[in-house]
C-alpha positions, 0 to 999 in steps of 0.5 A: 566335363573334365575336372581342371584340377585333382588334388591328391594326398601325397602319399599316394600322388606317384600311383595316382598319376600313373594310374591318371595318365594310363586312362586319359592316354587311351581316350578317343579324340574325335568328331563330336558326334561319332560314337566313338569319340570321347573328347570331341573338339574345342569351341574355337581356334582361341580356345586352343590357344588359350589352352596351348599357353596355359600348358606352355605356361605351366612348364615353363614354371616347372610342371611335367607333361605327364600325356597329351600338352598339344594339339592333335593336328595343325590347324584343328580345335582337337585338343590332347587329353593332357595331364600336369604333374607338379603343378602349383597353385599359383600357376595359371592353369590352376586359377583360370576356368579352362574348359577343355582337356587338361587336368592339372595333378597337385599334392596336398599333406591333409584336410586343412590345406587341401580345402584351402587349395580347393578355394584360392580361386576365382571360380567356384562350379564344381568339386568332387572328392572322395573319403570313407569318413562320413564325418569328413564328407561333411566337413569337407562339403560344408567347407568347399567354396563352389555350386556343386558337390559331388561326394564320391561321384563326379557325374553328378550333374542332372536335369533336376538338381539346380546347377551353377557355381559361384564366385566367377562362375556364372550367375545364378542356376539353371536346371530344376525349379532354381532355372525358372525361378531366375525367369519370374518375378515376386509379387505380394498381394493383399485383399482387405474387405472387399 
């Protein structure tokens, strides 16, 4: 999965990118089933242009191509790792969930606002952050408005933990007892004297 949107503490948002862009301009794009692919294609030709107007959307409206923003070759379903930089939140890169490899960098100024960034959306599967501050983690957690978090991880997803977002973000989980449970009925039964 690649996280659609990272939103980063401005004080450190320049040195984030460039360390960003650094590892996703070195990520192998290739057939899905090769070894030494890391991003394979997308889903279909739509989906490519889905992604292509996003990315011509968004710079249009002011965001920088930081690596990546196109196709890989005419005609294909590969799709550039791509990183924005200035993007905003009202920008439709930020609400839509885009499924393919493009990450969008926002800068945020402190917890408050970063929350309430996180949620303005109409989706909610995921978040991931990161913090030393147990305090905060739950805070944060609690806060987030999505199916699953991951606190100082972003590989949390397992065949035993139930999966799913909320909002705009599917219906109902998958995976654990939560999976089964979507697939069974309630029934109440009472014995009186027999």
């Amino acid at each position: 999965m690649c996280a659609p949107r990272f939103f980063v503490h401005e004080d450190v948002y320049e040195t984030f990118v460039g360390k960003l862009v650094a590892k996703v301009a070195v990520l192998r794009v290739g057939d899905g089933f090769a070894e030494d692919s890391q991003i394979g294609p997308l889903i279909s030709n739509d989906a490519v242009v889905h992604l292509e107007k996003l990315v011509d959307d968004a710079v249009m409206a002011g965001a920088t191509i930081a690596t990546g923003g196109s196709r890989l070759v005419a005609g294909s379903n590969f799709f550039r790792p791509t990183v924005l930089m200035d993007v905003e939140p009202t920008m439709s890169v930020c609400g839509d969930e885009i499924f393919g490899p493009v990450a969008s960098v926002l800068r945020f100024k402190d917890e408050t606002q970063v929350i309430a960034l996180a949620n303005d959306t109409r989706t909610g599967l995921a978040a991931y952050f990161y913090t030393t501050d147990i305090n905060r983690a739950f805070r944060v957690m609690e806060a987030l408005e999505c199916g699953v978090v991951g606190v100082n991880d972003s590989l949390v997803f397992n065949e035993a933990a139930p999966f799913g977002g909320i909002k705009e973000s599917g219906m109902g989980r998958e995976g654990a007892h939560s999976g089964i449970e979507a697939y069974l009925e309630a029934k109440y039964v009472c014995f009186g004297n027999l």
